[in-house]
C-alpha positions as CSV (number, residue, x, y, z in Angstrom):
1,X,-21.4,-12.3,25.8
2,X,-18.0,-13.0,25.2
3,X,-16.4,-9.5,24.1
4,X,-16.2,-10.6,20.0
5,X,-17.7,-8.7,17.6
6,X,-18.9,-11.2,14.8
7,X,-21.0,-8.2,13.0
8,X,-18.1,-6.6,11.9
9,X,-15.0,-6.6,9.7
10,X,-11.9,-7.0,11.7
11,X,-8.0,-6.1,10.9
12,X,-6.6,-9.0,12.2
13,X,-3.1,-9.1,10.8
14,X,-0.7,-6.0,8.8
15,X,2.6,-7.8,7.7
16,X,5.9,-6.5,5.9
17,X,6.1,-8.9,2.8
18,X,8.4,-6.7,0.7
19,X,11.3,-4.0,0.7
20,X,14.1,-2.7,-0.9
21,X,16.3,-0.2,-0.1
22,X,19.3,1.2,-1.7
23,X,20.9,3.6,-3.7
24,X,21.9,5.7,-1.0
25,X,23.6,8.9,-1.5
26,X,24.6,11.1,1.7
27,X,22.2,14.3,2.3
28,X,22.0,16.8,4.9
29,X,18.2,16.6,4.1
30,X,16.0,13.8,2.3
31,X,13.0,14.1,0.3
32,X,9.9,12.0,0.1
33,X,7.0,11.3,-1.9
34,X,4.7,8.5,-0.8
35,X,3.4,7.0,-3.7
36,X,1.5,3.9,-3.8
37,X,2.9,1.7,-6.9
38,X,0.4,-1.3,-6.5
39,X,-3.2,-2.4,-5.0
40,X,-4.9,-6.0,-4.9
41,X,-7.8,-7.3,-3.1
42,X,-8.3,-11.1,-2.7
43,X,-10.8,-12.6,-0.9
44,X,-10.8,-16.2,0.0
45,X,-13.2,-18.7,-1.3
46,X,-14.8,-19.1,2.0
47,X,-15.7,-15.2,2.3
48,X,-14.8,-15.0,5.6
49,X,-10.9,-13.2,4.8
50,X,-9.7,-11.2,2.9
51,X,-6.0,-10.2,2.0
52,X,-4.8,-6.4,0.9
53,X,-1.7,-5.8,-0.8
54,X,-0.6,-2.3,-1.0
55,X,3.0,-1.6,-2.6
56,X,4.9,1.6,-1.9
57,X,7.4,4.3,-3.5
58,X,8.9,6.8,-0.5
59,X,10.7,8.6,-2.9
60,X,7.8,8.7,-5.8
61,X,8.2,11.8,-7.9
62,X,11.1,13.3,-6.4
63,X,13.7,14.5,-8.7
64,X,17.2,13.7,-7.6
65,X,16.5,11.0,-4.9
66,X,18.8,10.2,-2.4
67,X,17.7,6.5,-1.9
68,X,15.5,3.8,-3.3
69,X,12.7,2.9,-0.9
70,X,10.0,0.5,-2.1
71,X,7.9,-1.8,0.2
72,X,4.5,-3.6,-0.4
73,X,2.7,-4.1,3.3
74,X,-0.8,-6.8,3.5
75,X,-3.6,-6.8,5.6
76,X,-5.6,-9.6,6.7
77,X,-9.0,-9.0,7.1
78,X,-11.6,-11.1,8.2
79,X,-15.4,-11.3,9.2
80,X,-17.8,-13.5,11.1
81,X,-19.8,-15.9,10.0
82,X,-22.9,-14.4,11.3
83,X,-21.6,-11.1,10.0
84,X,-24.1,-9.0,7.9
85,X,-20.8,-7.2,6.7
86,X,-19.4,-8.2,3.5
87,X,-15.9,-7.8,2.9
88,X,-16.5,-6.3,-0.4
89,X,-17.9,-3.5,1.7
90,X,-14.4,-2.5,3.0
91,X,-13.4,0.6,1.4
92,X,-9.9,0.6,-0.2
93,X,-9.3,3.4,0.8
94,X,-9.8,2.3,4.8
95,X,-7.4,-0.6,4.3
96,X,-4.5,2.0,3.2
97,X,-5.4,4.4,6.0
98,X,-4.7,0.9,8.4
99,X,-1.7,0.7,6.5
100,X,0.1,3.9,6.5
101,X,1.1,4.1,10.2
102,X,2.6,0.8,9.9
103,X,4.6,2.5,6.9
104,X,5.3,5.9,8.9
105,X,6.9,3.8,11.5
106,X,8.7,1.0,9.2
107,X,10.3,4.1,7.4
108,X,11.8,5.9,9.9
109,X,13.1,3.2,11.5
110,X,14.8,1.9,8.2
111,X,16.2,5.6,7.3
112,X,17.3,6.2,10.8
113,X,20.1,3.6,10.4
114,X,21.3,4.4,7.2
115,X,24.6,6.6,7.4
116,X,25.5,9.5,6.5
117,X,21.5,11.3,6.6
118,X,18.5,11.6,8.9
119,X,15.7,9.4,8.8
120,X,12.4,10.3,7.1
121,X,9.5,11.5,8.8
122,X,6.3,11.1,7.2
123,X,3.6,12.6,8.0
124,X,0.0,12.0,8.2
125,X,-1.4,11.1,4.6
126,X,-4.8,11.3,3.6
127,X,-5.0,7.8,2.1
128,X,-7.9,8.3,-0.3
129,X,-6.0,11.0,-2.5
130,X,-2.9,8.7,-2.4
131,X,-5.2,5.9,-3.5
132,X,-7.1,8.0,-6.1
133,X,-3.6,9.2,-7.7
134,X,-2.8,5.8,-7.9
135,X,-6.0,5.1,-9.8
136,X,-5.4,8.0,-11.9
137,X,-1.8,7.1,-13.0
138,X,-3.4,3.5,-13.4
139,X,-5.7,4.7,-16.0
140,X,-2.8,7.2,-17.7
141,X,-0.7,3.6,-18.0
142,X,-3.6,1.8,-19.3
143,X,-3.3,0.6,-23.0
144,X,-6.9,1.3,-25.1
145,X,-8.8,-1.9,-26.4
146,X,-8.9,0.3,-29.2
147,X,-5.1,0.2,-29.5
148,X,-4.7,-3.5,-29.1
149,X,-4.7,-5.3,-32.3
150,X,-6.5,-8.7,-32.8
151,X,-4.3,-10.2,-35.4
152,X,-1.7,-10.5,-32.5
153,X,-1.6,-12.7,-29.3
154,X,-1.4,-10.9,-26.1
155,X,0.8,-13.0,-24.7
């Protein structure tokens, strides 16, 4: 036995693809609100991978911010071919929760070099509410196909 677990889904890969930061304004203290601002799941055509997207808002729903922090993480997931595990069956929420620490740590690191305030310190984040307000505020957004009128393109 070679020590590989082809009956599973494995995190192979969680890489920084976005950020922006700016905005800053000195504080003796900073705020934070960890809000995820976007979600996609795409597998590839073989089946065997699978890329998450997650995009973030540190300061989401805080009034008065002292920065603009916005990132957008993905992780590469893949199974074996002999796997009985689907992709499909990775929870969302599971792939945030792989996510966050990578995000905890990309954070402070970021804030702790700014001037003039103290980094941000996040802590733990139970990753299936900040998923499921995501979701929510998805729906809120949403326009009604009830709303949409047919005599006009949608482009």
């Amino acid at each position: 036995m070679n020590g590989s677990n082809d009956s599973a889904v494995s995190l192979t890969q969680i890489s920084l693809i976005d950020c922006r930061v700016g905005g800053l304004k000195s504080s003796q203290s900073r705020q934070y609100g960890v809000g995820i601002t976007a979600f996609s799941r795409k597998e590839n055509e073989n089946k065997l991978s699978m890329d998450i997207e997650v995009g973030f808002n540190l300061l989401h729903q805080v009034s008065d911010p002292t920065l603009e922090f916005t990132c957008t993480f993905s992780a590469e997931y893949k199974r074996g071919v002999d796997s009985p595990t689907q992709l499909s069956d990775l929870k969302d929420h599971i792939a945030v929760a792989h996510i966050l620490p990578f995000l905890r740590e990309f954070a402070f690191n970021v804030t702790g070099r700014l001037r003039g305030s103290p980094a941000l310190m996040i802590p733990p984040i139970n990753a299936s509410l900040l998923l499921a307000d995501w979701k929510k505020r998805q729906e809120q957004t949403a326009i009604p196909i009830s709303e949409i009128k047919t005599d006009q393109p949608l482009i």
